[in-house]
C-alpha positions as CSV (number, residue, x, y, z in Angstrom):
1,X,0.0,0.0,0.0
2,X,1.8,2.9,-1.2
3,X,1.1,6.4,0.6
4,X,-1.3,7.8,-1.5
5,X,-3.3,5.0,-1.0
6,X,-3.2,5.0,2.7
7,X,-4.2,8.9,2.7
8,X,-7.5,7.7,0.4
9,X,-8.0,4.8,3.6
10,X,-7.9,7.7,6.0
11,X,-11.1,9.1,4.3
12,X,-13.1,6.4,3.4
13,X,-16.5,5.8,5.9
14,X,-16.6,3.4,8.7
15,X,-19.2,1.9,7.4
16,X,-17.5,1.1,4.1
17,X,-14.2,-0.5,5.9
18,X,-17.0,-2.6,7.9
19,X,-18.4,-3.6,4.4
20,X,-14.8,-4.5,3.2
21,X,-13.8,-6.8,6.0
22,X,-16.9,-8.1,7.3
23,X,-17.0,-12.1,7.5
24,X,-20.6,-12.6,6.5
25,X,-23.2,-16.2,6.7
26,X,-24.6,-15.2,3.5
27,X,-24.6,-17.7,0.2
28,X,-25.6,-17.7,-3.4
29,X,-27.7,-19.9,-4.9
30,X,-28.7,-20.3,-8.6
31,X,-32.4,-21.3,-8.8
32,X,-33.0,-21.4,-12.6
33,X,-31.4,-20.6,-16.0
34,X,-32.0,-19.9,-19.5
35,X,-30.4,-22.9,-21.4
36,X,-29.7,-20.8,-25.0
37,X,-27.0,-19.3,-22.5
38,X,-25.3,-22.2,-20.8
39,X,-21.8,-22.2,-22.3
40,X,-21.5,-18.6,-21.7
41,X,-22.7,-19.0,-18.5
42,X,-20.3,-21.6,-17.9
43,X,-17.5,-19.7,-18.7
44,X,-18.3,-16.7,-16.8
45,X,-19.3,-18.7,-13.5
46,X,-15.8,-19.8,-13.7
47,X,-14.3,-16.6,-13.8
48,X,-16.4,-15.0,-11.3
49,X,-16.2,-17.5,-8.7
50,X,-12.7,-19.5,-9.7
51,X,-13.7,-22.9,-10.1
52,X,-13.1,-25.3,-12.5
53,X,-15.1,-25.6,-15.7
54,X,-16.5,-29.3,-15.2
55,X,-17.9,-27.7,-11.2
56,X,-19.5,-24.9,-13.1
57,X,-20.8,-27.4,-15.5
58,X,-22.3,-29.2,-12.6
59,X,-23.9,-26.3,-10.7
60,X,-25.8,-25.2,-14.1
61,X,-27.1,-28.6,-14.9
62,X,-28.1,-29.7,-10.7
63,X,-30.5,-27.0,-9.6
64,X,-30.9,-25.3,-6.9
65,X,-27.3,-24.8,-6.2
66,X,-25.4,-22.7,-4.0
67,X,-22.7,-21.0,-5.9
68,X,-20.4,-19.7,-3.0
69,X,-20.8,-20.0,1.1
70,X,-19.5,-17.6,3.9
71,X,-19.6,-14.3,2.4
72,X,-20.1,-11.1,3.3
73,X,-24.1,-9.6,2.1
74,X,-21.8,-7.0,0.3
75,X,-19.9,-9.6,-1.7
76,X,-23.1,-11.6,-2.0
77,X,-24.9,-9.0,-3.6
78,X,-22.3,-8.4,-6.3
79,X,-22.0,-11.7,-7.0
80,X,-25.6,-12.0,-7.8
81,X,-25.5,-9.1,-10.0
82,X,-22.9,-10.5,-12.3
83,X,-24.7,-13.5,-12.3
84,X,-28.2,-11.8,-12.8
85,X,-26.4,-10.2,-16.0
86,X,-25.8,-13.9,-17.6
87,X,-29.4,-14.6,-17.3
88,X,-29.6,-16.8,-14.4
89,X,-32.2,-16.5,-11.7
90,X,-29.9,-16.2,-8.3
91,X,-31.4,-15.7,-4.6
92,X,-28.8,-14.8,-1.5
93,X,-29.2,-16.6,1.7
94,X,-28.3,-16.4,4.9
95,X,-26.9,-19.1,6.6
């Protein structure tokens, strides 16, 4: 962290830092999907949540699934966001 960066730390909210390093009991789970879109689907579930292809395979094809455990709601939310953008039909719980 180089000093400019920790001058832009000094100013960022309380609430925001809380947001950054909160350990959370919230998952993602994929509910449905539009099947036109499943190798692109594949492909970006992969990247979002780094798994392997052939586990990414198997969450779109076994259904409901839960795509990540243990996160913060933050984290949760942008997760289901991306995945909302691929076309899949994505519900956060909490654990």
């Amino acid at each position: 962290m180089g000093l400019l960066d920790s001058v832009k730390w000094m100013f960022v909210k309380k609430e925001e830092k809380k947001k950054l390093f909160e350990v959370g009991n919230y998952s993602v789970e994929i509910t449905k999907m539009n099947t036109l879109e499943m190798i692109k689907a594949i492909k970006w579930l992969k990247d979002i949540v780094w798994i392997w292809l052939s586990e990414a395979k198997n969450m779109l094809t076994n259904f409901p699934s839960s795509v990540i455990s243990w996160i913060s709601k933050f984290d949760a939310e942008r997760i289901k966001e991306k995945l909302e953008e691929l076309g899949l039909e994505v519900k956060i719980k909490k654990s």
